[in-house]
C-alpha positions, 0 to 999 in steps of 0.5 A, spaced: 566 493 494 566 497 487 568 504 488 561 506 484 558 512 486 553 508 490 558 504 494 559 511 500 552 510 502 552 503 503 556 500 509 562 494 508 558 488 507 552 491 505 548 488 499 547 492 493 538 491 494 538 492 487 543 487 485 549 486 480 552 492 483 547 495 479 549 501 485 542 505 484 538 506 490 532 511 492 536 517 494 540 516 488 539 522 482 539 517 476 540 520 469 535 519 464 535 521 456 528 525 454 527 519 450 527 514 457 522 520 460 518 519 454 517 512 455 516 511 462 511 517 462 508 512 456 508 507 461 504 510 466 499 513 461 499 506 459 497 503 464 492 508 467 489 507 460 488 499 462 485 501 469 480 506 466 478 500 461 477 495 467 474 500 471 470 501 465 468 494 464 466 492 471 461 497 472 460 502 478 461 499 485 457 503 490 458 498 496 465 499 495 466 506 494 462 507 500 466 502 505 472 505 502 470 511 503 468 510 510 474 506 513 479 513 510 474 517 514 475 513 520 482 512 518 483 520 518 479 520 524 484 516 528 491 518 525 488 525 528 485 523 535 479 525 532 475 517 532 468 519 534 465 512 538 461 508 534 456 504 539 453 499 533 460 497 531 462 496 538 456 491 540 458 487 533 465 487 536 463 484 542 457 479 538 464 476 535 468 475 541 462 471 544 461 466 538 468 465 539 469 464 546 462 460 545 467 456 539 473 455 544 469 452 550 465 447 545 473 445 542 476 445 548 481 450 547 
C-alpha cells in the first residue's frame, strides 16, 4: 500500500473505494483551488437551474405534493413515537391481505 495520507486510515488489505489509489475518502480534508469551488458551486447552480425548468414545465402536481407531505408527517410521527392510529388505513390493509390470501387459496400456494 502507498504511504499516501489516506493509507493510515485504511486497514492492510483494504481497497482504495475511490480506486487508482486516488487516497481521498469522506473524512479526508481535500484542497480545492478558488477556481475549483467556483466551478463546483457552478455545478450546483446549473443543475438547480435544470430542476427548476423541469419543474416548471411539468406544471404544479398537488397530488403529489400532498402525499409527500403526508407520508414525511407520518414519518416524523413515527421516527418520534408520536404515530397516531389511522382506522381507515388499517382496514385497507387488511381488505389487501384478504385479496391475497383469497389468491394464494385459488393458486394453491
Amino acid at each position: 500500500m502507498k504511504n499516501d495520507g489516506a493509507s493510515r486510515h485504511r486497514a492492510a488489505g483494504d481497497e482504495d473505494p475511490l480506486g487508482a489509489g486516488a487516497g481521498i475518502g469522506y473524512h479526508e480534508r481535500v484542497a480545492m483551488t478558488r477556481l475549483q469551488v467556483k466551478q463546483w458551486i457552478e455545478g450546483f447552480e446549473a443543475a438547480a437551474e435544470i430542476d427548476r425548468a423541469s419543474l416548471q414545465a411539468e406544471g404544479p402536481r398537488p397530488q403529489w405534493s400532498i402525499s409527500t407531505a403526508l407520508s414525511l408527517i407520518e414519518q416524523a410521527r413515527r421516527w418520534t413515537g408520536l404515530s397516531t392510529p389511522d382506522p381507515r388505513r388499517d382496514e385497507l390493509v387488511e381488505e389487501v391481505r384478504l385479496i391475497w390470501a383469497k389468491l394464494r387459496e385459488r393458486g394453491g400456494g
